[in-house]
C-alpha positions, 0 to 999 in steps of 0.5 A: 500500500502506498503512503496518503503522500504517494496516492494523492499526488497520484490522484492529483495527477489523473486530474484535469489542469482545469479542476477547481478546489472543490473537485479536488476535495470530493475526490480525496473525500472519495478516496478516504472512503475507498481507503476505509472501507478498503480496510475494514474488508481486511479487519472485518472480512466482505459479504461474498457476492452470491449471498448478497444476491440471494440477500437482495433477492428477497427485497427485490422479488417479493 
């Protein structure tokens, strides 16, 4: 894993030269959330895919 330092300068990077500030905080936001969720995956493990289809299932068929 690279450090915050390395990763947003590498997200800056891919940005357009025209991006305002703003935009350029919704992506270090979008970023820290794929970070974090990224780690808890980790520590606390996923929902395999199959099972959340047969979870949503149940919702969306009835």
């Amino acid at each position: 894993m690279s450090s915050p330092k390395a990763e947003v300068a590498s997200m800056l990077e891919a940005l357009a030269d025209d991006v305002n500030f703003e935009d350029i905080q919704y992506h270090l936001y979008v970023l820290e959330k794929v970070n974090r969720g990224l780690e808890r995956v980790e520590s606390e493990g996923a929902v395999p895919h199959e099972e959340v289809k047969k979870r949503l299932n149940k919702w969306l068929v009835g």
